[in-house]
C-alpha positions as CSV (number, residue, x, y, z in Angstrom):
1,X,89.4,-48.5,-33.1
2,X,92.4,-50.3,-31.6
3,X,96.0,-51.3,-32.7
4,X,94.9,-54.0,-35.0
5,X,93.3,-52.4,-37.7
6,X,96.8,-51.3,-39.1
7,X,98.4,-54.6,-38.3
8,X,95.4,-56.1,-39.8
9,X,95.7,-53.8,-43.4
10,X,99.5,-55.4,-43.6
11,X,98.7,-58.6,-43.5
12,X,96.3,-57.2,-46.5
13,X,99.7,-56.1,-48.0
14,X,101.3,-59.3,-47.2
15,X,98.6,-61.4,-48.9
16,X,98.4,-59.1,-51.7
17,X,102.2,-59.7,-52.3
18,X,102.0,-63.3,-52.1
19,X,98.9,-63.1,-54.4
20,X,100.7,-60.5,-57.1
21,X,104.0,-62.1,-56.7
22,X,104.4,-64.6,-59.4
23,X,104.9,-64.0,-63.2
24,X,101.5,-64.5,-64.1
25,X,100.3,-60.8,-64.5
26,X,103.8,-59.6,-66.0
27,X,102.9,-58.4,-69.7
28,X,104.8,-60.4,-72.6
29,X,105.8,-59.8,-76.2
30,X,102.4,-62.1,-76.4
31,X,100.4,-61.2,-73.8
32,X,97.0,-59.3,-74.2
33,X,95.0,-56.9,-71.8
34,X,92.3,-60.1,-71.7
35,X,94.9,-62.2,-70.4
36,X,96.3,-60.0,-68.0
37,X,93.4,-59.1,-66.6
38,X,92.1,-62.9,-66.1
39,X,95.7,-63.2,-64.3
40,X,95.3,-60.2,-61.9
41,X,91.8,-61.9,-61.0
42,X,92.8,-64.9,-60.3
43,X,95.6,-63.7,-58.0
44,X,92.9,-61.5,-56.0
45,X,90.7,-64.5,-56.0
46,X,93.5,-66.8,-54.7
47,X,94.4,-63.6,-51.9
48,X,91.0,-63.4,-50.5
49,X,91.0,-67.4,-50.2
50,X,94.0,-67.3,-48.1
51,X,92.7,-64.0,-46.1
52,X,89.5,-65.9,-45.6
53,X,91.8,-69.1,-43.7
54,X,92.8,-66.0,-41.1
55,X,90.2,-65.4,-38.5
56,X,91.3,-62.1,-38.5
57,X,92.2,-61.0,-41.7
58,X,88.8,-62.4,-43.3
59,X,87.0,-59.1,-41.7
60,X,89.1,-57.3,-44.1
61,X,89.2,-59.7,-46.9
62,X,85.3,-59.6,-47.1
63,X,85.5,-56.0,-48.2
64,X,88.5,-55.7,-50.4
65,X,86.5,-55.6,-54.0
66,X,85.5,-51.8,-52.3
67,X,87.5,-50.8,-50.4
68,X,91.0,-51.5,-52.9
69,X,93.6,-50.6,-53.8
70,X,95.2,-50.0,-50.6
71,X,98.4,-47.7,-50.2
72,X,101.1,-49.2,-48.0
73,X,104.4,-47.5,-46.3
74,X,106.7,-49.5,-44.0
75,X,109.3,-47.7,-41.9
76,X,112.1,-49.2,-39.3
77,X,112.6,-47.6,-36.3
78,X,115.5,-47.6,-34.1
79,X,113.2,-49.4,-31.6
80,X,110.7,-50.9,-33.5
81,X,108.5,-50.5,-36.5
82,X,105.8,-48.0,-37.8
83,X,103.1,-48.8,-40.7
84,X,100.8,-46.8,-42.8
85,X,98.0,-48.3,-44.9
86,X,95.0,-46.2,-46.6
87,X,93.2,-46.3,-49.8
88,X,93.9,-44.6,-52.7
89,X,90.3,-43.5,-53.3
90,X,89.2,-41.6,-50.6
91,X,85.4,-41.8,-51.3
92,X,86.4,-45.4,-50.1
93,X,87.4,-44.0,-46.4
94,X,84.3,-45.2,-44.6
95,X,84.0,-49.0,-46.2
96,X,87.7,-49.2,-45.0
97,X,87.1,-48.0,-41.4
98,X,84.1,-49.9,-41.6
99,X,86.2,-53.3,-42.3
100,X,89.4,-52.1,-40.0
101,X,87.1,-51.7,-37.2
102,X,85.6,-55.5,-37.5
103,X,89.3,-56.5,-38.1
104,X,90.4,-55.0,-35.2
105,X,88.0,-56.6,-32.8
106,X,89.2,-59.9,-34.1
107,X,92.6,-59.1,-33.7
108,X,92.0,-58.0,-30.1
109,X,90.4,-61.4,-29.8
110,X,93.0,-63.6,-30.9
111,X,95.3,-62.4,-27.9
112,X,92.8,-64.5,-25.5
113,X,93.7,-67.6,-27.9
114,X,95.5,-70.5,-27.3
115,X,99.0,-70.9,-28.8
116,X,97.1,-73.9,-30.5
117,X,93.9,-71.8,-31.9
118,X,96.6,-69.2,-33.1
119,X,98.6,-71.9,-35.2
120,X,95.6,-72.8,-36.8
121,X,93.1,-70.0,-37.0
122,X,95.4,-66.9,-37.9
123,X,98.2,-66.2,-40.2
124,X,101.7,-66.0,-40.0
125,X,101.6,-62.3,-40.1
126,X,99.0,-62.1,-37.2
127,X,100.5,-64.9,-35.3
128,X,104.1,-62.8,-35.7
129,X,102.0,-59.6,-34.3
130,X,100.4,-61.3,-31.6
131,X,103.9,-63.2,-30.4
132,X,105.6,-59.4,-30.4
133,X,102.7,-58.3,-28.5
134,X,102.2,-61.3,-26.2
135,X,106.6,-60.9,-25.8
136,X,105.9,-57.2,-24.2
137,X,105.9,-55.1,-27.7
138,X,103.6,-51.8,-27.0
139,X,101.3,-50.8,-29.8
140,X,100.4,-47.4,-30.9
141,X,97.7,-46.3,-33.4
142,X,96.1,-43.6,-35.0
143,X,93.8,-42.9,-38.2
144,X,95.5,-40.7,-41.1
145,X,93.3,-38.8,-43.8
146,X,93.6,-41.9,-46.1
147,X,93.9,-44.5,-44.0
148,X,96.2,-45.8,-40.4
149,X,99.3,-45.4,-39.1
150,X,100.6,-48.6,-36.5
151,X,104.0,-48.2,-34.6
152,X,105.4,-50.8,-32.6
153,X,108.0,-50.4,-30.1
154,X,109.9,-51.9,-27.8
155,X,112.9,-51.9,-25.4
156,X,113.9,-55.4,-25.4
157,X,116.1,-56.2,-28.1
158,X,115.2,-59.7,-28.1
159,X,111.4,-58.0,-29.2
160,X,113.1,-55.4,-30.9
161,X,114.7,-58.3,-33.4
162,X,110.9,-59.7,-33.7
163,X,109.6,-56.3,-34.9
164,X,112.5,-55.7,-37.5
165,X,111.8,-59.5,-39.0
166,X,107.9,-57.8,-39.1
167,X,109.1,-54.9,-40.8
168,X,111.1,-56.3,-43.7
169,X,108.0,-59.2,-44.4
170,X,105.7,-56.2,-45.0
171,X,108.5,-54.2,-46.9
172,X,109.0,-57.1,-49.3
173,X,105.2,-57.7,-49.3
174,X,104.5,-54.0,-49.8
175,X,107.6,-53.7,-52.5
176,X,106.3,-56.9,-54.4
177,X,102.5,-55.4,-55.6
């Protein structure tokens, strides 16, 4: 596995937030289970369509309906960032290897695009991982019992400032689901 399963599980997160962050599945005096439900699908629905736009993130996105709900923890360093994702479920351990592993390879293979292919085959999440990379931010990785853990890190403030804007887009990602 390499440094881009875990980067590739937040822009999971982020999607997810940006899925689950409207109104639509907040319960009402007037809503019912029924309608809630219908709302919560729709928002996965409309998450994996986006994911699927991502030439990375669509390795994951293919396996979310077994491999979710995902657990998410974001943490600012005083050089960078670290992020755990994992499942909740841990029978579902192996599909989510399985789908971080074929994630990570496309993440490793966007860093050979073009700043052109990037615009338009990868989202801004991965495009913001792959400009901190590409800017001199070093990756580490590592699986946990439940899931991964991602720290980046870097000397350069100017990279450090990139990895702190990538820190509080998961947070409010994470914080929205």
């Amino acid at each position: 596995m390499s440094r881009w399963i875990v980067a590739s599980v937040c822009a999971l997160t982020i999607a997810m937030g940006v899925a689950w962050g409207g109104d639509a599945a907040k319960p009402t005096a007037t809503t019912t289970t029924n309608e809630m439900k219908a709302a919560s699908t729709d928002k996965m629905a409309a998450m994996k369509a986006e994911m699927m736009k991502c030439s990375v993130c669509k390795n994951f996105a293919a396996h979310m309906d077994e491999i979710g709900p995902i657990t998410s923890d974001v943490a600012k360093l005083n050089d960078g960032v670290a992020m755990m994702h994992g499942v909740k479920d841990p029978s579902k351990l192996a599909a989510y290897r399985t789908a971080s592993k074929a994630t990570s390879e496309a993440g490793m293979a966007s860093m050979t695009m073009t700043e052109e292919l990037a615009k338009t085959q990868l989202c801004s999440f991965c495009q913001d991982i792959r400009t901190a990379m590409k800017s001199g931010a070093k990756m580490s990785q590592g699986e946990t019992k439940t899931g991964d853990i991602m720290v980046l890190t870097s000397a350069d403030p100017a990279v450090q400032t990139q990895l702190n804007a990538l820190a509080d887009k998961c947070k409010m990602m994470a914080e929205a689901m």
